[in-house]
mmCIF file as gemmi writes it, N, C-alpha and C atoms, coordinates in Angstrom:
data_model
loop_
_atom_site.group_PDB
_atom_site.id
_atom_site.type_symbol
_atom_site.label_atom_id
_atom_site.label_alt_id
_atom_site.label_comp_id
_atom_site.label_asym_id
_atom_site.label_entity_id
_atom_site.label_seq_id
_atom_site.pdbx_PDB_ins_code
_atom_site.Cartn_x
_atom_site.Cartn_y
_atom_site.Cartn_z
_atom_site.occupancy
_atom_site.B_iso_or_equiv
_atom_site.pdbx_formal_charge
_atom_site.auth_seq_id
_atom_site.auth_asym_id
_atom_site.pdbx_PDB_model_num
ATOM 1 N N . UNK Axp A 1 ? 141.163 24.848 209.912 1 0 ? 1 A 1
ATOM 2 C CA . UNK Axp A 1 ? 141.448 23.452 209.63 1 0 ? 1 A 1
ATOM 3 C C . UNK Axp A 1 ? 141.799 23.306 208.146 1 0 ? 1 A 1
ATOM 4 N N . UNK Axp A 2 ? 142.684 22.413 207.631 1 0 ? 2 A 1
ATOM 5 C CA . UNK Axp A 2 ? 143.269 22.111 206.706 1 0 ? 2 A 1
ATOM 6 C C . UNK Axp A 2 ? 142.957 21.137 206.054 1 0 ? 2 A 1
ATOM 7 N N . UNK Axp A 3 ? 142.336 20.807 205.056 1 0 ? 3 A 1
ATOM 8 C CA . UNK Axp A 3 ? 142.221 19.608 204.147 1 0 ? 3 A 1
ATOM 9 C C . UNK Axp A 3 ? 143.226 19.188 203.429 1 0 ? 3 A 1
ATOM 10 N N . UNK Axp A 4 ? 143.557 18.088 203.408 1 0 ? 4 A 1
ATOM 11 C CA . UNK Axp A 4 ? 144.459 17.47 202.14 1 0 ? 4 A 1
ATOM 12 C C . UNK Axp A 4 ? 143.889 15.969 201.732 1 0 ? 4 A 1
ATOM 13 N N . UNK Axp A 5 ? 143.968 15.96 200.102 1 0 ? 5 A 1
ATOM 14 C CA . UNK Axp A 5 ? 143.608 14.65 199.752 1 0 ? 5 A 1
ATOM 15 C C . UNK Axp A 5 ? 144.872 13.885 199.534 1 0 ? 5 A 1
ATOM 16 N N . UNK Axp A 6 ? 144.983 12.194 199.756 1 0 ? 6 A 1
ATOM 17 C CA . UNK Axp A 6 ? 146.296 11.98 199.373 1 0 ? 6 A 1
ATOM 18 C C . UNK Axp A 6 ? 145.318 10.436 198.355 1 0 ? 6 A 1
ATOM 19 N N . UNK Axp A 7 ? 146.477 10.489 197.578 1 0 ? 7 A 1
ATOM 20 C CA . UNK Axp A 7 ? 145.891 9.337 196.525 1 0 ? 7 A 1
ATOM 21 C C . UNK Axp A 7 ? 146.908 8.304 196.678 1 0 ? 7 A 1
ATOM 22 N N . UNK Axp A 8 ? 146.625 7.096 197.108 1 0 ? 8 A 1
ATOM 23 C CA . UNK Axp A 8 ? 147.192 5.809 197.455 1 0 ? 8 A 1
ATOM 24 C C . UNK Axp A 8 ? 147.52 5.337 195.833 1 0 ? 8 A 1
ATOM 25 N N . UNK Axp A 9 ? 148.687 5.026 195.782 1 0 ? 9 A 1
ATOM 26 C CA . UNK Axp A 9 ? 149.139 3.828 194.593 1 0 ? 9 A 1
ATOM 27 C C . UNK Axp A 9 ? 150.05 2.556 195.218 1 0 ? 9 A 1
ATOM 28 N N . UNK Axp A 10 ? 150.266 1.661 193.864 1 0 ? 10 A 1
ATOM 29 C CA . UNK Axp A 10 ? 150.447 0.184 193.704 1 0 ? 10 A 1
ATOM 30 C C . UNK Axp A 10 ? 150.025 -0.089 195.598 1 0 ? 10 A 1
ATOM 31 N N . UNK Axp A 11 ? 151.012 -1.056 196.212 1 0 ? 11 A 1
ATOM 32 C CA . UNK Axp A 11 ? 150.792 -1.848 197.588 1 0 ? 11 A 1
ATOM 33 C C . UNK Axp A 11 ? 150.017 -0.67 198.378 1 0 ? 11 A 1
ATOM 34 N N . UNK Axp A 12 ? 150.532 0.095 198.684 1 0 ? 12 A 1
ATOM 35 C CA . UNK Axp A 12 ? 149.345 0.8 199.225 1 0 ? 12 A 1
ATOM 36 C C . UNK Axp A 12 ? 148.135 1.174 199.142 1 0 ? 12 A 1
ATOM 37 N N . UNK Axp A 13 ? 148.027 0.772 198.376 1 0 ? 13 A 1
ATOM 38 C CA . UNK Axp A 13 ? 146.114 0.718 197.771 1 0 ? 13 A 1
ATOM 39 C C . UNK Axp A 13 ? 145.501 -0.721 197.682 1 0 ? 13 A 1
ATOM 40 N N . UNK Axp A 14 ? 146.506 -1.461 197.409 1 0 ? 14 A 1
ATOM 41 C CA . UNK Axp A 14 ? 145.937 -3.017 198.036 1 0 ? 14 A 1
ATOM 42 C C . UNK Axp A 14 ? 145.624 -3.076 199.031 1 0 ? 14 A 1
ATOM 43 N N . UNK Axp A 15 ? 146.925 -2.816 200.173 1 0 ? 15 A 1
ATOM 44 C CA . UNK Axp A 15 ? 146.889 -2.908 201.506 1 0 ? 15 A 1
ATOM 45 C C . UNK Axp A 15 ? 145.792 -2.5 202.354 1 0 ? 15 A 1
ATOM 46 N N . UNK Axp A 16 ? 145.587 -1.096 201.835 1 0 ? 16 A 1
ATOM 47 C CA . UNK Axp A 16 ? 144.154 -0.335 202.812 1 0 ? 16 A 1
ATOM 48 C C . UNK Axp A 16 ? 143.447 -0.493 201.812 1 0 ? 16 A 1
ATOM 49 N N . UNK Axp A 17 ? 143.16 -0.805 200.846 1 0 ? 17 A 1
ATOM 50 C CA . UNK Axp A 17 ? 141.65 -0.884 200.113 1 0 ? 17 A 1
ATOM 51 C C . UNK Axp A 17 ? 141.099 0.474 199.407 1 0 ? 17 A 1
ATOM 52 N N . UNK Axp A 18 ? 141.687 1.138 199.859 1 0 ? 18 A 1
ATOM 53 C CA . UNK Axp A 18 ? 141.449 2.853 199.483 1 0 ? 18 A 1
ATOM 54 C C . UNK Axp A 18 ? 142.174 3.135 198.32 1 0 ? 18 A 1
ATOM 55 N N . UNK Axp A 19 ? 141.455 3.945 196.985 1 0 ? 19 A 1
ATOM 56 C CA . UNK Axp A 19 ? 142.213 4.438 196.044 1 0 ? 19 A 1
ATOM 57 C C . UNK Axp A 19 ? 142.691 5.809 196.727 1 0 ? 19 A 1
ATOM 58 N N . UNK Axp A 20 ? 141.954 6.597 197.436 1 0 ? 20 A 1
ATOM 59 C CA . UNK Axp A 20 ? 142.579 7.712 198.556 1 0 ? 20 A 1
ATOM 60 C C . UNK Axp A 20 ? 141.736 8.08 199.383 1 0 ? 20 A 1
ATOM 61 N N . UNK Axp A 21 ? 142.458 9.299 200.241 1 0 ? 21 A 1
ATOM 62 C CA . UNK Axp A 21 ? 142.351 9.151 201.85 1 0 ? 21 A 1
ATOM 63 C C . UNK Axp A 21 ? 142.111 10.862 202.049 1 0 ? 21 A 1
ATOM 64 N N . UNK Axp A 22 ? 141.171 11.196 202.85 1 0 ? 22 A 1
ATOM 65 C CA . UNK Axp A 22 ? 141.547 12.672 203.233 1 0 ? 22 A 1
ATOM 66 C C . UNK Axp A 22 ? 142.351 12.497 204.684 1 0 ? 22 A 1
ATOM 67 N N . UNK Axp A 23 ? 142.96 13.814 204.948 1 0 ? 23 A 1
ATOM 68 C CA . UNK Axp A 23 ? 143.723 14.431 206.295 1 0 ? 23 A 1
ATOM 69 C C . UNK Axp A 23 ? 143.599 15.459 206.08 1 0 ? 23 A 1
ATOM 70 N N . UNK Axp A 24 ? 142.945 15.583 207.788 1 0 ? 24 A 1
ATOM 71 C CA . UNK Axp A 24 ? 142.702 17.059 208.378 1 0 ? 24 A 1
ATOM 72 C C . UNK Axp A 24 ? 143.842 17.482 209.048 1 0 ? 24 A 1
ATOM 73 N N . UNK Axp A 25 ? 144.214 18.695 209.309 1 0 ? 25 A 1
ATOM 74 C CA . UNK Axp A 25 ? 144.656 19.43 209.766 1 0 ? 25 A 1
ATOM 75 C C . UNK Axp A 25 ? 144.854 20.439 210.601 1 0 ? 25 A 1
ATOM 76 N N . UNK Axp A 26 ? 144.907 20.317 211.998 1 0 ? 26 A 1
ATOM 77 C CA . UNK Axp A 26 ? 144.77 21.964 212.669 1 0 ? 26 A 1
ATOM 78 C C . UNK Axp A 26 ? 145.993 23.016 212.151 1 0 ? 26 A 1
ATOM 79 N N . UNK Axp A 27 ? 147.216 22.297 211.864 1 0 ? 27 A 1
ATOM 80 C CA . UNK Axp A 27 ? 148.364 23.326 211.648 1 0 ? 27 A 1
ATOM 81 C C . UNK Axp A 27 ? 147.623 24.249 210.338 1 0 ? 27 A 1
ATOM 82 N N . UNK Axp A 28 ? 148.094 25.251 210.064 1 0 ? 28 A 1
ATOM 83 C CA . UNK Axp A 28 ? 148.125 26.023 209.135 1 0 ? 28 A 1
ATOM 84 C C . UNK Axp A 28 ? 149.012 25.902 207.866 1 0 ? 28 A 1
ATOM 85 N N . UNK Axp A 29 ? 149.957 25.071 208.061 1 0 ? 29 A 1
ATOM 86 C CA . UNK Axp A 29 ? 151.008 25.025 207.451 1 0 ? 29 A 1
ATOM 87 C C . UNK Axp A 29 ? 151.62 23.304 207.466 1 0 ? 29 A 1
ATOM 88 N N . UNK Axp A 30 ? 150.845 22.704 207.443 1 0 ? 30 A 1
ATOM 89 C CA . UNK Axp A 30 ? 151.301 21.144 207.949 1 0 ? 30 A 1
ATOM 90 C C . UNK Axp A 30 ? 152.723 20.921 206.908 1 0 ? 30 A 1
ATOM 91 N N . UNK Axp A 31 ? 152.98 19.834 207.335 1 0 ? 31 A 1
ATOM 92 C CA . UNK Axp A 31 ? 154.377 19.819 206.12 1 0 ? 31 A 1
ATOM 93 C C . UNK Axp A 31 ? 153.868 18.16 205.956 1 0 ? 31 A 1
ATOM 94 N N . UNK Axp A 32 ? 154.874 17.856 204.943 1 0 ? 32 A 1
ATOM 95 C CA . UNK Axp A 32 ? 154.906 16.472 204.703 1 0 ? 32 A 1
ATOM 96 C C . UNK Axp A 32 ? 155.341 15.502 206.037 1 0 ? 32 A 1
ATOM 97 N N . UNK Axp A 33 ? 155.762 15.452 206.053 1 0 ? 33 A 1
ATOM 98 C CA . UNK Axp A 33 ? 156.099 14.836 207.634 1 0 ? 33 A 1
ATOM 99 C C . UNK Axp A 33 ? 155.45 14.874 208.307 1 0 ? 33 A 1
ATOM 100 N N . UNK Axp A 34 ? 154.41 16.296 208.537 1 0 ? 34 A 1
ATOM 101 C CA . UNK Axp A 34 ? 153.31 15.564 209.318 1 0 ? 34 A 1
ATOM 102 C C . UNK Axp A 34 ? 152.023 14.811 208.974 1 0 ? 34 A 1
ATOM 103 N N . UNK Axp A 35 ? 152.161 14.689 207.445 1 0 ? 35 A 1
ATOM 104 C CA . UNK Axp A 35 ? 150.73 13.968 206.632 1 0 ? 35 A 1
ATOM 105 C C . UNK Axp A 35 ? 151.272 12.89 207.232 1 0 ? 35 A 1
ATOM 106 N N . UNK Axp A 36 ? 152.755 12.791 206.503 1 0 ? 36 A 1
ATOM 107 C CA . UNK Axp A 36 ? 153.6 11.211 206.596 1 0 ? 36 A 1
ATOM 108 C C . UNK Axp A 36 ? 152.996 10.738 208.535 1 0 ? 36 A 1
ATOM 109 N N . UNK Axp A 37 ? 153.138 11.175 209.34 1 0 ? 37 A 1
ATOM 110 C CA . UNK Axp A 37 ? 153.029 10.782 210.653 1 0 ? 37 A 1
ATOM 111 C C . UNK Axp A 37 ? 151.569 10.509 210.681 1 0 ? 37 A 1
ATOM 112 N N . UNK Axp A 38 ? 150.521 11.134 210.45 1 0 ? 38 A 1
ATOM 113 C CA . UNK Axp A 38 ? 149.024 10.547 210.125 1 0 ? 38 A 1
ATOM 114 C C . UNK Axp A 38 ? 148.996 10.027 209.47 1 0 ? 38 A 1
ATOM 115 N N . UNK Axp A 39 ? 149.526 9.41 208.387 1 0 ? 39 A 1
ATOM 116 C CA . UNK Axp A 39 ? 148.899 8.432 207.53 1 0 ? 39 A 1
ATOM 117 C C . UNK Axp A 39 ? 149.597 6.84 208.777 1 0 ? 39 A 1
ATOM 118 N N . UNK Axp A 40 ? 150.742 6.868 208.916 1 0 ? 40 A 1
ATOM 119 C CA . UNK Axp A 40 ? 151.616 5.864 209.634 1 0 ? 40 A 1
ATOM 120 C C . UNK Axp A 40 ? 150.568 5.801 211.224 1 0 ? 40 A 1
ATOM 121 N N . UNK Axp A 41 ? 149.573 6.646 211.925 1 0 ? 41 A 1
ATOM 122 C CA . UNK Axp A 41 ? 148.932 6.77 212.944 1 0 ? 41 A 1
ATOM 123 C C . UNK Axp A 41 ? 147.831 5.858 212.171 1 0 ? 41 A 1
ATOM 124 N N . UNK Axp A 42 ? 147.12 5.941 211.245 1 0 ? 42 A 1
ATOM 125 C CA . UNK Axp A 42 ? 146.038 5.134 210.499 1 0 ? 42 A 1
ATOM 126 C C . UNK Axp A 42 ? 146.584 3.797 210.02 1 0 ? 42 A 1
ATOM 127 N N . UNK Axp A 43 ? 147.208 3.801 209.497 1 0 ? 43 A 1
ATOM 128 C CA . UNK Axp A 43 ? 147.729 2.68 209.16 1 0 ? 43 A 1
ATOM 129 C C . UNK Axp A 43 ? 149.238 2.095 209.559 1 0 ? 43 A 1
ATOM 130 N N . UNK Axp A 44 ? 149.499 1.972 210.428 1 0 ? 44 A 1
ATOM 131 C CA . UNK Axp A 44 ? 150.156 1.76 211.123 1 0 ? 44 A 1
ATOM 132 C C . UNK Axp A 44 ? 151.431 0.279 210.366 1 0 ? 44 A 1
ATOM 133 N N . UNK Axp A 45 ? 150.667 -0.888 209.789 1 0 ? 45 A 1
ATOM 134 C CA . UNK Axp A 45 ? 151.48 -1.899 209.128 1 0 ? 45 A 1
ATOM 135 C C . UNK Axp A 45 ? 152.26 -1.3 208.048 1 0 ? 45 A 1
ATOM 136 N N . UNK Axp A 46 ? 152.229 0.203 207.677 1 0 ? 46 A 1
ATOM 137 C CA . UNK Axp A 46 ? 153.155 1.037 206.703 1 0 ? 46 A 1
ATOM 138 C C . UNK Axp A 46 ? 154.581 1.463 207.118 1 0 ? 46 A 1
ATOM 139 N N . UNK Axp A 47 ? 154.545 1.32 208.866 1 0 ? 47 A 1
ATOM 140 C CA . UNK Axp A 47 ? 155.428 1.856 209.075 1 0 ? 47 A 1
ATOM 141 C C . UNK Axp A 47 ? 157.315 1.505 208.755 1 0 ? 47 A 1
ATOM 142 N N . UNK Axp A 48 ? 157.015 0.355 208.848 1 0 ? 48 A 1
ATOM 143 C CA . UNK Axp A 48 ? 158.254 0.23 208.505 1 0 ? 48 A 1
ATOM 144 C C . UNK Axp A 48 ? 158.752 0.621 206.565 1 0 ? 48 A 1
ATOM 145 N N . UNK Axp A 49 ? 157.833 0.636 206.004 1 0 ? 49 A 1
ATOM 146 C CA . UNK Axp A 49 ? 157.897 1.356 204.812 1 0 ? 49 A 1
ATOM 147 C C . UNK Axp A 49 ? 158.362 2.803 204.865 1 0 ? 49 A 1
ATOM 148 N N . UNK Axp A 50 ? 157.992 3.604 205.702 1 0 ? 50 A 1
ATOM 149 C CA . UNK Axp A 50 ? 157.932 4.911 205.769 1 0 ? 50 A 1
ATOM 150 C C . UNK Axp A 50 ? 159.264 5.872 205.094 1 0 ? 50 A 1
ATOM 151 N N . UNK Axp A 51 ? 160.017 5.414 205.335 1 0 ? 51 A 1
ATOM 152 C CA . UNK Axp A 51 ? 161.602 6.313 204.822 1 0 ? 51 A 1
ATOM 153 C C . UNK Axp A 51 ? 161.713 5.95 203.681 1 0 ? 51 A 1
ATOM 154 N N . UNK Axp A 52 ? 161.161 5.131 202.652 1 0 ? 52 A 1
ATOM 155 C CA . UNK Axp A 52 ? 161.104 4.674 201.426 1 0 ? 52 A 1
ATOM 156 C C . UNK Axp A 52 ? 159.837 5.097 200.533 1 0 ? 52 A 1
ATOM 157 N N . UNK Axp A 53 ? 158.932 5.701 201.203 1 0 ? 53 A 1
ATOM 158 C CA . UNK Axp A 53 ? 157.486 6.089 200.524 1 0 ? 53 A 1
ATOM 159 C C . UNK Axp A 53 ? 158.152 7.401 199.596 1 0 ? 53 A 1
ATOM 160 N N . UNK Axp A 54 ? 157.447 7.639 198.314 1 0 ? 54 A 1
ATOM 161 C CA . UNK Axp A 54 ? 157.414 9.005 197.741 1 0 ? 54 A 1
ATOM 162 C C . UNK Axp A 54 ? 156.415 9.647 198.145 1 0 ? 54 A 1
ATOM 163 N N . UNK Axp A 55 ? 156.437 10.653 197.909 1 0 ? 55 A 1
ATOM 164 C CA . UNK Axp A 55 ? 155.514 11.867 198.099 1 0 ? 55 A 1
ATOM 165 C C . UNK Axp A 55 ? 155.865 12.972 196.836 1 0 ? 55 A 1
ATOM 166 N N . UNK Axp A 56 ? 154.36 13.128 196.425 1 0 ? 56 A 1
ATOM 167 C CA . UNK Axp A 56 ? 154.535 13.939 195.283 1 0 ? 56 A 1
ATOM 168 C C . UNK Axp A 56 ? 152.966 14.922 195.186 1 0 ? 56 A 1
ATOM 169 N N . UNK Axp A 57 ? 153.635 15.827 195.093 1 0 ? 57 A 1
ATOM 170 C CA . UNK Axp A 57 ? 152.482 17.137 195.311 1 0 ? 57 A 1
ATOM 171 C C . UNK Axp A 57 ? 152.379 18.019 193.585 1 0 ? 57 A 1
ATOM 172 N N . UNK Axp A 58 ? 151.137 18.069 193.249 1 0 ? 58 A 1
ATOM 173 C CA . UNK Axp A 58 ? 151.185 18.792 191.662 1 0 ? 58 A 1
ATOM 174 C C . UNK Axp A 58 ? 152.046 17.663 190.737 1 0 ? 58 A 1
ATOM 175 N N . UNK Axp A 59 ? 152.327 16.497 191.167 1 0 ? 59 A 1
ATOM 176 C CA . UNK Axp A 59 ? 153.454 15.539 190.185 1 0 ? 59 A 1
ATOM 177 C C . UNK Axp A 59 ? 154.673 15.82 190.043 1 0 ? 59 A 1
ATOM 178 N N . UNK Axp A 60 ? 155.099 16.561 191.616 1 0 ? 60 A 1
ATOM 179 C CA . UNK Axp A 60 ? 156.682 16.821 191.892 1 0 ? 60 A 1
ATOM 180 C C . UNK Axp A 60 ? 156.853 16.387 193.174 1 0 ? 60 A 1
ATOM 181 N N . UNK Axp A 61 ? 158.471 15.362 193.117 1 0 ? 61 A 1
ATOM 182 C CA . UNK Axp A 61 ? 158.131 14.809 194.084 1 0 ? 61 A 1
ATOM 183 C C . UNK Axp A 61 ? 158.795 16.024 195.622 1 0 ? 61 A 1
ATOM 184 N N . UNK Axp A 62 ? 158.13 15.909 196.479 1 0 ? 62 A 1
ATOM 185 C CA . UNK Axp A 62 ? 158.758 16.326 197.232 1 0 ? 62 A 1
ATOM 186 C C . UNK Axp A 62 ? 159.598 15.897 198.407 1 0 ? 62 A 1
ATOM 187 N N . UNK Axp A 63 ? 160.488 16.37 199.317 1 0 ? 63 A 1
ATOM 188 C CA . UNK Axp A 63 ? 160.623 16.499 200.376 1 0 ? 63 A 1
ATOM 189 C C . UNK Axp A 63 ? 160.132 16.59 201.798 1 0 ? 63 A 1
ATOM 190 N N . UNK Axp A 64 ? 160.362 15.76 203.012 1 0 ? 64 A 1
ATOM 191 C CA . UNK Axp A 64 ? 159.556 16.267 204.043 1 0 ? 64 A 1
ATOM 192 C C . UNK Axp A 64 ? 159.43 17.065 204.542 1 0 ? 64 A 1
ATOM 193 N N . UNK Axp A 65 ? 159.752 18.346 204.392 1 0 ? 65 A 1
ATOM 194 C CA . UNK Axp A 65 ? 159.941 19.536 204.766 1 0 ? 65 A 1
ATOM 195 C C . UNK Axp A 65 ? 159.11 20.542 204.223 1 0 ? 65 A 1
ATOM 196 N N . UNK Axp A 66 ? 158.465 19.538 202.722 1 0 ? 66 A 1
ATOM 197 C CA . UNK Axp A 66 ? 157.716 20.853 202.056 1 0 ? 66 A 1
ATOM 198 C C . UNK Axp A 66 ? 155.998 21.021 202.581 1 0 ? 66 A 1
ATOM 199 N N . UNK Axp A 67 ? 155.892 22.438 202.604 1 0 ? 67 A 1
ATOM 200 C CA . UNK Axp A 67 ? 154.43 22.689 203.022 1 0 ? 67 A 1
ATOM 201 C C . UNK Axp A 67 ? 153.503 22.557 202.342 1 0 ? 67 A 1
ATOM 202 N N . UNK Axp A 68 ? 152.739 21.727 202.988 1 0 ? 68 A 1
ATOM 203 C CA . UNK Axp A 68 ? 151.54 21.527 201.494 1 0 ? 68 A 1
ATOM 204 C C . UNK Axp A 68 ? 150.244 22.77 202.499 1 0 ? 68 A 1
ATOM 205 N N . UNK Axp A 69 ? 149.17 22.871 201.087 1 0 ? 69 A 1
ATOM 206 C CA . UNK Axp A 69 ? 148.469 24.235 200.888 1 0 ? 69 A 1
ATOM 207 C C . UNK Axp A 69 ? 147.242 23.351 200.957 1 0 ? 69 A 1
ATOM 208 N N . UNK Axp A 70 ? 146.577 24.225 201.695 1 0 ? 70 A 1
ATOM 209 C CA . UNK Axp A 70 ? 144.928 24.002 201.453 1 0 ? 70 A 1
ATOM 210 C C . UNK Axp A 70 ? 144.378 23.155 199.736 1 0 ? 70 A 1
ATOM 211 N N . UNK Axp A 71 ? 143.974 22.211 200.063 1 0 ? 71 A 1
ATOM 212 C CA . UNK Axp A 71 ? 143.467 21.521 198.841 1 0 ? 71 A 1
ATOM 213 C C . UNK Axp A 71 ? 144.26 20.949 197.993 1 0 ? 71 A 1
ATOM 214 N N . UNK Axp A 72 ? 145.309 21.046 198.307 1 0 ? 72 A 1
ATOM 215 C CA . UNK Axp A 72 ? 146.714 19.908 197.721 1 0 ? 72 A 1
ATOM 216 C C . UNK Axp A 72 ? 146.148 18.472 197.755 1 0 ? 72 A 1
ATOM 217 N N . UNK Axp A 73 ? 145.919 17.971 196.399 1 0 ? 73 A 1
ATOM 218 C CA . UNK Axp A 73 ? 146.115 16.688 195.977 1 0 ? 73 A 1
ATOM 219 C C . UNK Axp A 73 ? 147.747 15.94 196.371 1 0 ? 73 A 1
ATOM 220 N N . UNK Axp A 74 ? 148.14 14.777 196.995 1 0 ? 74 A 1
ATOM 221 C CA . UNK Axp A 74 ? 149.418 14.352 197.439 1 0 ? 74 A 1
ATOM 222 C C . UNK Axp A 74 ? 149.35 13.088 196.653 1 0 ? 74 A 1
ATOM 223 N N . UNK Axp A 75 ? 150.076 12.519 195.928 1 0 ? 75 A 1
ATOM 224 C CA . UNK Axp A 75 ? 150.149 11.404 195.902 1 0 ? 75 A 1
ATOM 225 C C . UNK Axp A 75 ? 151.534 10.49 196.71 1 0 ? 75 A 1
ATOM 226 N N . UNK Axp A 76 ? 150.734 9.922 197.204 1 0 ? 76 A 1
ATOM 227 C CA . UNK Axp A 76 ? 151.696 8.393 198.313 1 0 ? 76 A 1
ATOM 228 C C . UNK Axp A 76 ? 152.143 7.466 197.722 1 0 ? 76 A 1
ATOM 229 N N . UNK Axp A 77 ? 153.097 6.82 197.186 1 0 ? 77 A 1
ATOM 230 C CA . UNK Axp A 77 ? 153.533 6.022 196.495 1 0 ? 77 A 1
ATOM 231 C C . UNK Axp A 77 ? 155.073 5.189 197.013 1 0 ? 77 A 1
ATOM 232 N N . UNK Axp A 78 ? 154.547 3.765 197.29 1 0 ? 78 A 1
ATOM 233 C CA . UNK Axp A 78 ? 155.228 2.796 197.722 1 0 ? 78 A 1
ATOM 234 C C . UNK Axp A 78 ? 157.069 2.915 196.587 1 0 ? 78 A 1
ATOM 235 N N . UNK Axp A 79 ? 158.063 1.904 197.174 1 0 ? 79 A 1
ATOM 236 C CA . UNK Axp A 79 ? 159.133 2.599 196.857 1 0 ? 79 A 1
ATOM 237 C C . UNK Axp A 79 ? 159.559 2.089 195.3 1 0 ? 79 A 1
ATOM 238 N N . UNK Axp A 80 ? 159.96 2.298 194.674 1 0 ? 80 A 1
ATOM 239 C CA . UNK Axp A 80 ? 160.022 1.954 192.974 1 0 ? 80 A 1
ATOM 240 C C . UNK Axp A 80 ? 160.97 0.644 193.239 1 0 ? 80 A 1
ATOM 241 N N . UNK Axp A 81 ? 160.214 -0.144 192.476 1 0 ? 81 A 1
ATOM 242 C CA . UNK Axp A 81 ? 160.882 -1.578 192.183 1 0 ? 81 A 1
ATOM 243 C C . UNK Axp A 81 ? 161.096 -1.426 190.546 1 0 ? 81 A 1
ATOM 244 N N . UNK Axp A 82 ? 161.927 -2.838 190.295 1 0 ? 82 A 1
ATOM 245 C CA . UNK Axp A 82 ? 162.759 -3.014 189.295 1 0 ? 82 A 1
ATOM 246 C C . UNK Axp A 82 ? 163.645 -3.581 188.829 1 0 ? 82 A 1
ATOM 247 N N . UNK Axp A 83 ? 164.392 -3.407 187.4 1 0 ? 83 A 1
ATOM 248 C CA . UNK Axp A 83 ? 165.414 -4.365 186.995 1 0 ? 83 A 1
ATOM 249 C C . UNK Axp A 83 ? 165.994 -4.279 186.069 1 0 ? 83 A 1
């Protein structure tokens, strides 16, 4: 089993109340896409956010494709506003 911590910022940390969240894992190899699909299973009013969320692992952002590692800190972060 796989641990990952993910750390909620700006609306998403209002929204659920959580500064962060663990997810378990049976894959060995989970990827982003599948954190992204458990976090959207828990919190579900995110979803339509979802194709706009960052994801950033070590403070790079990644891709859904990339594999995160045993004990990977993730940070989740709603989509950049501005002007």
């Amino acid at each position: 089993m796989m641990r990952i911590l993910v750390r909620y910022h700006g609306l998403l940390r209002e929204k659920t109340g959580l500064s962060n969240d663990t997810f378990e894992f049976q894959s060995a190899a989970p990827t982003v896409s599948d954190l992204l699909k458990s976090f959207m299973e828990r919190h579900p009013l995110f979803e339509r956010l979802a194709p706009s969320l960052h994801v950033a692992v070590s403070d790079e952002i990644v891709r859904s494709g990339h594999v995160l590692r045993q004990d990977d800190v993730v940070d989740l972060m709603p989509p950049y506003g501005g002007g």
